[in-house]
N, C-alpha and C positions, 0 to 999 in steps of 0.2 A: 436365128436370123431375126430383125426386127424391123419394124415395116411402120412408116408413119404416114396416119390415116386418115382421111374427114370421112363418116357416113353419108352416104347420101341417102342409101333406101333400105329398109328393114324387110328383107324376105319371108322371116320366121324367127320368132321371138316364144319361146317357153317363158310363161311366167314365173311357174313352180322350181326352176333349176338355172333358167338363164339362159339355155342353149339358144343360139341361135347363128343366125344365117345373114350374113349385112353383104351389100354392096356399097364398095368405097373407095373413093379419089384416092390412088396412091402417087405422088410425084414420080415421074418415070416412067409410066404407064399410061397407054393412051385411051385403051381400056378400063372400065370399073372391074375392080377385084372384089372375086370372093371373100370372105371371111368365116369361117366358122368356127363354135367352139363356146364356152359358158362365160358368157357378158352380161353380167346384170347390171341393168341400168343405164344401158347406153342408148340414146336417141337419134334422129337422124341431127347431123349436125355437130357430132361429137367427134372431136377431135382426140387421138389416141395414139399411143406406140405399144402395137402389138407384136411380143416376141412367141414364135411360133415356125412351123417350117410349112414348106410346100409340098403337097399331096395331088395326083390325080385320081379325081373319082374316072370311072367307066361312064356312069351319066350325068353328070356336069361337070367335068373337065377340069379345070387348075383352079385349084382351093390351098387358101392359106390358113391351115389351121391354129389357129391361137391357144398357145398353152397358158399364158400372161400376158392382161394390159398393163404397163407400165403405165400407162396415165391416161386421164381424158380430161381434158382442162382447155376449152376454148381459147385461152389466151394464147396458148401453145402454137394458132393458127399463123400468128406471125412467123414463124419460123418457116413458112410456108412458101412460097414464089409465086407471086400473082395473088394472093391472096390482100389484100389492101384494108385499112380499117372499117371502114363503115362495112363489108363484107362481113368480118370479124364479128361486129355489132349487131350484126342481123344474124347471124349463127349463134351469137349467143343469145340475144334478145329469145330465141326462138327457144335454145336450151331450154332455159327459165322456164317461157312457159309452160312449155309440156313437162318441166318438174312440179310444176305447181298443178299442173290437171292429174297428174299421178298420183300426189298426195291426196286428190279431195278423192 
């Protein structure tokens, strides 16, 4: 199954491995969805199509766990509904930055 995503908030992020734990805007959900599974590099505001399936944990309940990101490319955000440019612009504007405080 593949699931296309915006970040909104970073739960838990391993830097050693990538694991980690994202909640994110999925169209059709009125809810933020979980995400888990080994992401490196993804920030909030990262746009993505995660292929992976559904799992219930016992203690946090419906999780989609990611076996592969096919992609995370802010442009990608158009393909989105409701989503509008200047939106786009501040998602990525946002990107950028925190690529660049990652680098220093």
């Amino acid at each position: 199954m593949k699931l296309r995503a915006v970040i909104e908030r970073i739960t838990y992020q391993n830097g050693e491995n990538g694991y980690s734990i994202l909640k994110a805007r999925v169209k059709g959900y009125d809810d933020l969805v979980t995400l888990v599974g080994n992401m490196l590099d993804v920030t909030v505001g990262t746009a993505l199509v995660a292929d992976g399936q559904w799992k219930v944990n016992r203690q946090y309940g419906s999780q989609f766990v990611v076996e592969n990101i096919i992609e995370h490319d802010s442009k990608r955000l158009a393909e989105v509904d409701g989503i509008g440019p200047k939106r786009i612009k501040k998602i990525h504007d946002s990107w950028m930055k925190q690529l660049d405080i990652k680098d220093v």
